[in-house]
N, C-alpha and C positions, 0 to 999 in steps of 0.2 A: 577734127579739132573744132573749136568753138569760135563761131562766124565772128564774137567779139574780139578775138585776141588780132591784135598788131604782130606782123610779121616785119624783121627787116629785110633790106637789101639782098642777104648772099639767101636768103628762107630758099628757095629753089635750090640752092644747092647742099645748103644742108639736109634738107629732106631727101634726096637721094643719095647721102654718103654716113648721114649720122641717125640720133635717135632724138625726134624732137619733142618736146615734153611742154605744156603751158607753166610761165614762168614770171608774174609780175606784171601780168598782161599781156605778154606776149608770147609767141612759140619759139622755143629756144632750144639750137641741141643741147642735150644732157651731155652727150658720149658720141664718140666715131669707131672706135674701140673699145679699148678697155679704160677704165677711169685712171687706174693704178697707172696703165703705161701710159698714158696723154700726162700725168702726175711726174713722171721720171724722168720725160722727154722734157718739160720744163725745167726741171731742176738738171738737168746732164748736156742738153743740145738746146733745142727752141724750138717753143710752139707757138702758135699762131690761133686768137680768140677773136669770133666776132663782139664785139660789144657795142653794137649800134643801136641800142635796144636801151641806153643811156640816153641823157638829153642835152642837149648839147648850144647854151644861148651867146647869143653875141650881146655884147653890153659895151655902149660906146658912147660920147659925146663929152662935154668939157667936165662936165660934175663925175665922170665916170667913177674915179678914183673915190671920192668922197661917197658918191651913193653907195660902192662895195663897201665901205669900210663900216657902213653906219647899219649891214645888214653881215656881213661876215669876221670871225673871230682873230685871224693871223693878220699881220702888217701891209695893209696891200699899200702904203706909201713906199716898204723896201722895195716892189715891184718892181726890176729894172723891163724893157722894152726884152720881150723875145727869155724873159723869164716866167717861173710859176712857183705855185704854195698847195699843199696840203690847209684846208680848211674846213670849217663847219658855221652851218648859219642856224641860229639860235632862237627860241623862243623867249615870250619877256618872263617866263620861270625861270631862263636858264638851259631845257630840254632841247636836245639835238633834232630841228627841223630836217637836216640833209647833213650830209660830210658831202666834200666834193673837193675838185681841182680846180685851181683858177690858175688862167693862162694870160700876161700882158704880151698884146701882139701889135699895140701900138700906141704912139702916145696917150690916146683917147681910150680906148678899147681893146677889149677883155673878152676872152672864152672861158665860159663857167660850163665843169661838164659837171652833171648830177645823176643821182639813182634814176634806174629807169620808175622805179615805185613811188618814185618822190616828185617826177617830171611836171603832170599839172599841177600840184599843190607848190612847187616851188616856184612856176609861172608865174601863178597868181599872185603869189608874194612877191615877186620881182615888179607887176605889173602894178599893183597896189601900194607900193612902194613910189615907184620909179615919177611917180603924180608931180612930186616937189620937188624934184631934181632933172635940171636940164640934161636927159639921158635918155636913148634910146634901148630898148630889151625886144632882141629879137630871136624868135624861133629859128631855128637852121638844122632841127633834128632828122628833118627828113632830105635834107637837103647833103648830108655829109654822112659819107659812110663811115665808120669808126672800128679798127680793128688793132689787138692789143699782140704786140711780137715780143715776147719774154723767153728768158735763158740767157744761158753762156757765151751762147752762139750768136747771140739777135743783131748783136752791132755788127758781128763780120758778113749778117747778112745782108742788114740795111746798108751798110758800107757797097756793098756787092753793085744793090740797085739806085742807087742816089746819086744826083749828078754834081756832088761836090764831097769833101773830107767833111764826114759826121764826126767821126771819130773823138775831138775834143770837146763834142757838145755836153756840155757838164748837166748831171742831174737835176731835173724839173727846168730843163730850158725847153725854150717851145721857137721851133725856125719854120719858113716858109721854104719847102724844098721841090723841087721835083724827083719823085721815085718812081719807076718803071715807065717815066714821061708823063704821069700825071699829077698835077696841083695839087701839093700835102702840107697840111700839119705836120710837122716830126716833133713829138713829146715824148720830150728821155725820162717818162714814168711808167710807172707799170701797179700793179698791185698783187703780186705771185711771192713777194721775198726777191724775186732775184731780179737783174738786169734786163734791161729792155724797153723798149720805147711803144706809146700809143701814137698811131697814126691817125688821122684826119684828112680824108681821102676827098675836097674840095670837088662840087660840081657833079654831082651825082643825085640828082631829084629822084623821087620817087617814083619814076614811070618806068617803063619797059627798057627805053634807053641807060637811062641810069641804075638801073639794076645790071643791065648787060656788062655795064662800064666795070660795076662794084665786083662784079662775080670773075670778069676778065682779072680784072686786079689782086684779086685772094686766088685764082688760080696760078699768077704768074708769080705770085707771092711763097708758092708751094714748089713751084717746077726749080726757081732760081735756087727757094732753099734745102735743095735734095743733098746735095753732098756736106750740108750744117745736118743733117738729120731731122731737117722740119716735120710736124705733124700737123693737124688741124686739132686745137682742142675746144672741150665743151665745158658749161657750166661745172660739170663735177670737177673736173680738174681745177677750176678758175676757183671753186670752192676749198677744194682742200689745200689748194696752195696757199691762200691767202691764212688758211686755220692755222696753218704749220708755221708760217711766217708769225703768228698771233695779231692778225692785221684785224681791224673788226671791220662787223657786216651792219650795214642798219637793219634794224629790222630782228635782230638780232642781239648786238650789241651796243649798239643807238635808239634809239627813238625819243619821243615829245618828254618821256619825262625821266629821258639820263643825258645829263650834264658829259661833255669831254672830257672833264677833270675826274668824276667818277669813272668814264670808259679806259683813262690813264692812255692819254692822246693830247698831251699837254704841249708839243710842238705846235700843233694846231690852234694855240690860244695865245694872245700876245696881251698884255693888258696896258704898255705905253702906248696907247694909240688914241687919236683923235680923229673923227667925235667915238663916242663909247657907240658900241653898236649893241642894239638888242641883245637883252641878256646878260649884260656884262656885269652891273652888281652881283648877279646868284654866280657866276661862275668866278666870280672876284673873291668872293666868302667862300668859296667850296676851292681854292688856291689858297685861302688862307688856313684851310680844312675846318669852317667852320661850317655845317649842314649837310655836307655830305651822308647821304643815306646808302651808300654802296660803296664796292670797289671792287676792279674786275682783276683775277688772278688767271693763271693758266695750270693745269692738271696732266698729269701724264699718267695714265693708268698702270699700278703695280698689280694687279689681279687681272685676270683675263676680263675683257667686255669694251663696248663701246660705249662711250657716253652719249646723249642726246640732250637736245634742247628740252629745257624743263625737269631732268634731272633733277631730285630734292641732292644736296652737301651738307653732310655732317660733319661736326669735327666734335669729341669725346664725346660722342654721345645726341648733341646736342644742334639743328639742322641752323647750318649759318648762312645759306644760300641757294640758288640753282643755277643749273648750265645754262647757257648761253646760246653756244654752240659746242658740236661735238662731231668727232666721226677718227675716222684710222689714220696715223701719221704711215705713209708709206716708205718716211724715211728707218724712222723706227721701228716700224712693223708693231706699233701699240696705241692701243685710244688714246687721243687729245682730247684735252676741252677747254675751252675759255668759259669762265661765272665768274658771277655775282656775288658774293658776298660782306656780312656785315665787317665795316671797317675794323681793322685791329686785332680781329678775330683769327687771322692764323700770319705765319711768316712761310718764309722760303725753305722748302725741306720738311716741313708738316704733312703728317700724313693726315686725310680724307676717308672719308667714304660718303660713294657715292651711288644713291637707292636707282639699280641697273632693273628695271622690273620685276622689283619686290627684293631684289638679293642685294646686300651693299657689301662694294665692291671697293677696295683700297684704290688712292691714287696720293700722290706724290704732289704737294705744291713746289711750283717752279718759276723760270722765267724761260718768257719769249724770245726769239725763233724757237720752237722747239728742237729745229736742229744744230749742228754746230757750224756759225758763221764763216769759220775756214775754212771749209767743205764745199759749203752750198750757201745761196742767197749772194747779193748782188754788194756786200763788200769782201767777197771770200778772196779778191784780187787785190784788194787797195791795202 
């Protein structure tokens, strides 16, 4: 592998049970198996993702709340103590700088986790920032191992190892717990479609010792969840779950110049809020659907093929878009894909074609999850 890439924590142990691939700058498993079954094992029992390979800042002091709010899109005055938001931090066009999660863990301060692709450029922003606001922004990515437990099964796991009742911690709360005896984050989020909590495994530096700690911890994390049906999964899994849910990726279906409100991620943006934070006029007009230059839909292929990124979509003839992202629903057993296209230009139930190398190939507009929410994904109980 290449002497540049960043390894995290469990790297030693993935590298002798999976398949590790460079990934965002870092070495990341792909696979431990097979992708489909690490894919089914989420959505039926739980699996278990490293994702330490994100970035993960502490942001604290009296202006804390105010400095979030005047660089990220969602309410962070609703922010109760031991609560969290899906969010996005914005350029002054309006283009999606990062999506991420914010966590208040105390009066003062906040865990902001970000892409791991977005990590220094989002630093810098914080730190360049942070000048005029009595606020401190602190690194703690190497410092916290981060591993993501999803499915059906994930609570009767974390239930198993926690030394108190998880159980009624409501979605996007964030507690300070101990699990398997060591100092955690419990974050009942996930990004798979289904159930399940990230953890924040406290006290784990980057040296010998604290890798031993992180590795003890995802083993013990496997052993407990043998009779839930635990597996260990990798980026492809982490990938196609999140397609099938119709969840976006940056990089993908964010970057510097699309808007939330084009990605249709509009939980993610609050517009009563004070002070306005970066970007909030273009995404104010593109709410009121004025400038919007895209809109992203979801595809389910009626013809045999898989979609991919960059796909040209035509509709009568005529190209209104490209993929986004694309790959196999394994629920379906048929291509997805999340594009791009010109607003207006098709509805729900329209058929597509989509140029599959050189051949175009039917597909169906729809809506997201691509599966059916009674079934599978994380309100199939409520």
């Amino acid at each position: 592998m290449n002497d540049d890439l960043k390894r995290t924590h469990l790297y030693d142990w993935h590298v002798k049970h999976g398949d590790v691939i460079p990934f965002a700058g870092w070495e990341m498993p792909v696979r431990y198996s097979d992708i489909r079954e690490e894919h089914m094992t989420v959505r039926n029992t739980v699996g278990i993702f490293d994702t330490s390979h994100m970035f993960r800042f502490i942001i604290k002091g009296p202006q804390a709340q105010v400095f979030l709010q005047t660089l990220t899109t969602n309410n962070v005055s609703k922010l109760k103590v031991n609560e969290g938001h899906y969010t996005t931090c914005l350029n002054e066009l309006g283009g999606t700088r990062d999506d991420l999660t914010l966590y208040r863990v105390g009066e003062d301060e906040y865990i902001w986790i970000t892409n791991a692709s977005n990590g220094p450029k989002i630093h810098s922003h914080l730190m360049k920032h942070s000048t005029t606001f009595d606020v401190e922004v602190i690194d703690k990515s190497r410092e916290i191992t981060m591993i993501a437990v999803q499915g059906p099964m994930a609570i009767q796991l974390i239930q198993k190892i926690a030394d108190r009742n998880i159980r009624d911690y409501s979605r996007f709360s964030c507690y300070r717990v101990k699990l398997l005896g060591y100092d955690c984050y419990l974050c009942r989020t996930g990004y798979t479609g289904e159930d399940g909590v990230e953890i924040l495994v406290l006290d784990t530096p980057f040296n010998d010792e604290g890798k031993k700690k992180a590795i003890s911890f995802w083993d013990q994390l496997l052993k407990q969840g043998e009779e839930f049906g635990v597996k260990p999964c990798g980026l492809g899994a982490r990938d196609s779950t999140r397609l099938e849910a119709g969840l976006v990726l940056y990089g993908h279906e964010l970057d510097e110049e699309t808007s939330p409100i084009e990605a249709k991620i509009p939980y993610a943006v609050k517009f009563k809020v004070e002070p306005h934070y970066i970007g909030y006029d273009v995404v104010k007009q593109h709410k009121d659907e004025d400038g919007i230059r895209k809109t992203r839909i979801g595809l389910v292929m009626i013809d045999r093929g898989i979609p991919r990124e960059q796909y040209p979509v035509s509709f009568n003839g005529v190209e209104i878009g490209v993929v986004s992202s694309g790959g196999l629903s394994p629920i379906l057993d048929k291509g997805i894909a999340l594009a791009y296209v010109k607003p207006g230009s098709v509805n729900i139930g329209d058929t597509v074609e989509i140029d599959i190398k050189g051949r175009m190939r039917k597909a169906e507009v729809t809506k997201w999850p691509f599966y059916d929410p009674n079934i599978y994904g994380a309100s199939r109980n409520q």
